[in-house]
MDAnalysis code that builds the backbone (N, CA, C; Angstrom):
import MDAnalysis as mda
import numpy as np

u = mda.Universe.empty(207, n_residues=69, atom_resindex=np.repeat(np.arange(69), 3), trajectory=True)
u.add_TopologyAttr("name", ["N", "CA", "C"] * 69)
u.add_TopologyAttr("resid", np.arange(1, 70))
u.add_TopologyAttr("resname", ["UNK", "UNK", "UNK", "UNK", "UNK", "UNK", "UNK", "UNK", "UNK", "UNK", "UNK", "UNK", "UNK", "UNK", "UNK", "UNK", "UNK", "UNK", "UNK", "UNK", "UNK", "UNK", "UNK", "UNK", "UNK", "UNK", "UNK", "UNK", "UNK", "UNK", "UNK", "UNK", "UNK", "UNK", "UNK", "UNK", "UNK", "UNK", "UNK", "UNK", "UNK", "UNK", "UNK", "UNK", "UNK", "UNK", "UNK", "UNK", "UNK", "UNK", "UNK", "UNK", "UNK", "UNK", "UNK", "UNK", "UNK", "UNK", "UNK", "UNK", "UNK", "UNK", "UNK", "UNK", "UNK", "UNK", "UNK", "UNK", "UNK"])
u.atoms.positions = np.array([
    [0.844, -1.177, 0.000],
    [0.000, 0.000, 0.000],
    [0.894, 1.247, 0.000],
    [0.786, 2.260, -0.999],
    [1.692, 3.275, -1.033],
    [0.566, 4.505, -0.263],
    [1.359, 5.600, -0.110],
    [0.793, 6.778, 0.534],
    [-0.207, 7.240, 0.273],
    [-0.880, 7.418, -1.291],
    [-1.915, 7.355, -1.400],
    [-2.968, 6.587, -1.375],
    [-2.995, 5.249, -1.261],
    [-3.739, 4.657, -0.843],
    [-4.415, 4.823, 1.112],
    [-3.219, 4.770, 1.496],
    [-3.329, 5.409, 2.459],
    [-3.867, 6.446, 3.433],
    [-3.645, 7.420, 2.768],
    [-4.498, 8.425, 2.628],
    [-5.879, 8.362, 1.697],
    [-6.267, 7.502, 0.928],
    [-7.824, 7.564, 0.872],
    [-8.199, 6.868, 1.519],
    [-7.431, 5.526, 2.523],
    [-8.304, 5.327, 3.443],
    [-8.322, 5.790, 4.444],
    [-7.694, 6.773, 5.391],
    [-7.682, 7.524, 5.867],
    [-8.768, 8.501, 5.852],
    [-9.225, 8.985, 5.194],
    [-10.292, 10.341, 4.893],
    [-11.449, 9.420, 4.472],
    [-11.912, 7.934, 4.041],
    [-12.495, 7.149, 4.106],
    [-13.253, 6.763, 5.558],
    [-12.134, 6.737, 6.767],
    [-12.808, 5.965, 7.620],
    [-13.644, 7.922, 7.997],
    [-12.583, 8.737, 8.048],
    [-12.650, 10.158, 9.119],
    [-14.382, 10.338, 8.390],
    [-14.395, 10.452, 7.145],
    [-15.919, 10.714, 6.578],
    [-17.010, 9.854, 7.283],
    [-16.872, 8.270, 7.177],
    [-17.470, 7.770, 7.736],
    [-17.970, 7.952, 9.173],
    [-16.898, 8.263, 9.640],
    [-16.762, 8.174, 11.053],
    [-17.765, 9.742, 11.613],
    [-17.535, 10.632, 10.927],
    [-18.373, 11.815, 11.153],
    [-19.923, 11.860, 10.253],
    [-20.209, 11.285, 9.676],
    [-21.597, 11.165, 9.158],
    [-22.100, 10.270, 9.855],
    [-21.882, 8.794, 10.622],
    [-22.461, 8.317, 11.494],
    [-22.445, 9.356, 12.385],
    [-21.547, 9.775, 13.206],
    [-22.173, 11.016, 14.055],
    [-23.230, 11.644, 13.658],
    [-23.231, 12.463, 12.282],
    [-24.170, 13.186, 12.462],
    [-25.340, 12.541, 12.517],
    [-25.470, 11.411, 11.987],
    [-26.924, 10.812, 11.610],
    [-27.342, 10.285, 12.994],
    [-26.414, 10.308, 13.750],
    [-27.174, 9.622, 15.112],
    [-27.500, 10.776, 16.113],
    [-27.151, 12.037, 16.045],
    [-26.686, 13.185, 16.828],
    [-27.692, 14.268, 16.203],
    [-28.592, 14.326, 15.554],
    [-29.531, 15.102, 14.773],
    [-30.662, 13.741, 14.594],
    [-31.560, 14.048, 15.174],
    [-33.265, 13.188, 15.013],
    [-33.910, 13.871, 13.472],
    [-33.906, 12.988, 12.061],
    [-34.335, 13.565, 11.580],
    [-35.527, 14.478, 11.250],
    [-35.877, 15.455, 10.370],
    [-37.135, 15.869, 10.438],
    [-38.201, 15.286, 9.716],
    [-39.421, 15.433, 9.960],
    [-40.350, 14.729, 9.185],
    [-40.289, 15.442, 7.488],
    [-39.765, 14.349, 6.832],
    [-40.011, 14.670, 5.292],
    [-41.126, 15.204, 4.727],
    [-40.803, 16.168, 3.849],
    [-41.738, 17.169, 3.171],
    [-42.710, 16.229, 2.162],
    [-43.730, 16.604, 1.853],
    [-44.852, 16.109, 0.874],
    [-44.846, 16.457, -0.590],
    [-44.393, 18.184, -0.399],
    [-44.164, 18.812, -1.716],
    [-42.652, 19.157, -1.854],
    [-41.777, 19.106, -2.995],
    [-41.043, 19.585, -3.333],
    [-41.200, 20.953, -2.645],
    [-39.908, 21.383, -1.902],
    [-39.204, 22.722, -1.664],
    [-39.409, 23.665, -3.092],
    [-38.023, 22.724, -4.019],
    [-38.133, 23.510, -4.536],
    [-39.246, 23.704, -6.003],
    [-39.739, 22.620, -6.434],
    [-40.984, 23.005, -8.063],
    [-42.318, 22.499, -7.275],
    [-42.622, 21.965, -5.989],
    [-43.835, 21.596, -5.551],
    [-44.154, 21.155, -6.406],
    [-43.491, 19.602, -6.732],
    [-44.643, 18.836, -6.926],
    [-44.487, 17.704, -5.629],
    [-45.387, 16.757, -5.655],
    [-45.276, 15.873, -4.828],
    [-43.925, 14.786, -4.431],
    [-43.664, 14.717, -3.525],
    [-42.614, 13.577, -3.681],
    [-42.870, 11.932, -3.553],
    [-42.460, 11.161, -3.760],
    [-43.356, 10.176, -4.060],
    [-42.987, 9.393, -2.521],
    [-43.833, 8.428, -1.863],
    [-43.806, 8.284, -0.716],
    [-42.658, 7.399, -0.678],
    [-42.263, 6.345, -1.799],
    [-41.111, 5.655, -1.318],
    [-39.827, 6.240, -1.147],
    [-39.821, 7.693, -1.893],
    [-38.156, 8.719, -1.581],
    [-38.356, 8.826, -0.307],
    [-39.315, 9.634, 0.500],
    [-39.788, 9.879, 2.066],
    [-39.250, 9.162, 3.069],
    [-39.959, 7.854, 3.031],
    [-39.446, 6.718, 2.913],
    [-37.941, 6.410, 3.593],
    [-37.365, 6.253, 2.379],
    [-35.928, 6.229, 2.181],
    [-35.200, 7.001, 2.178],
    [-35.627, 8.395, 2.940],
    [-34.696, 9.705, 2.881],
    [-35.590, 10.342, 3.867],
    [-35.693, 9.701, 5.516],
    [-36.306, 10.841, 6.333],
    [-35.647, 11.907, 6.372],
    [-36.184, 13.189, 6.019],
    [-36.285, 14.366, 6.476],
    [-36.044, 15.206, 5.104],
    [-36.131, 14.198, 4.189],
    [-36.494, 14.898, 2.691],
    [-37.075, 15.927, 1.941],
    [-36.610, 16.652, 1.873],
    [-37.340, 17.969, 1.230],
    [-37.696, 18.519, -0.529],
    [-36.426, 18.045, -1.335],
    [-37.311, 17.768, -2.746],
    [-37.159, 16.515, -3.417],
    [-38.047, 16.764, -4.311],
    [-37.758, 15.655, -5.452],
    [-36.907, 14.926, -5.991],
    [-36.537, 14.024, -6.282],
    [-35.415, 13.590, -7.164],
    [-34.708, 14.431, -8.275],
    [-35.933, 14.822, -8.802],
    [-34.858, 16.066, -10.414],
    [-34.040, 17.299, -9.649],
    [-35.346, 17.708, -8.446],
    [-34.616, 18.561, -7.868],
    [-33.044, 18.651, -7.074],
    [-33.265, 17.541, -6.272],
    [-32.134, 16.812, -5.361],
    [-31.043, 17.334, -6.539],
    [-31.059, 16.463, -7.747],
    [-29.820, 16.393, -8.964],
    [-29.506, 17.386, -9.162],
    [-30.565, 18.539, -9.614],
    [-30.071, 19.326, -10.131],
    [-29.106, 20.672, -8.590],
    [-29.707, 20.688, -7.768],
    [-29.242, 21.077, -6.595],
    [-27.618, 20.480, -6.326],
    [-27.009, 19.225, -6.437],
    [-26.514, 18.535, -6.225],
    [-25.468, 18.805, -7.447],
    [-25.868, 19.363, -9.025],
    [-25.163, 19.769, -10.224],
    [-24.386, 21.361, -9.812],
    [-25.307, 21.895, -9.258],
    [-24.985, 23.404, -9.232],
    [-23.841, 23.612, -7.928],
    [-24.121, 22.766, -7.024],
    [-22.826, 22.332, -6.003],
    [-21.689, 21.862, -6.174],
    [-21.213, 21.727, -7.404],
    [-20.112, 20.920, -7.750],
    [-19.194, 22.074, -8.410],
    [-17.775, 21.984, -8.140],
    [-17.362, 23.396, -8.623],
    [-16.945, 22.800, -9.994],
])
């Protein structure tokens, strides 16, 4: 294993290791019904599978596009 390997597992476990924190250390909120952001509905299995969900899938992406430098 050379140094970089190393170092991605390194920042591998540290990520891990702080998103279990947060997810246990914050009670999520009850997921939204309508999209935040185009209101439309979200469908109950995202809800579901993403307590404390607030938009849509297209939305999520495109939110998620504009974050990326």
């Amino acid at each position: 294993m050379d140094q970089l390997d190393l170092a991605a597992e390194l920042e591998y476990e540290h990520r891990s290791y702080h998103l279990t924190r947060q997810q246990q250390a914050a009670p999520p909120r009850p997921s939204a019904t309508d999209c935040d952001d185009c209101g439309e509905p979200i469908p109950e299995a995202r809800r579901l599978a993403v307590p404390g969900v607030v938009t849509c899938i297209a939305c999520q992406i495109r939110r998620e596009q504009r974050s990326k430098p």
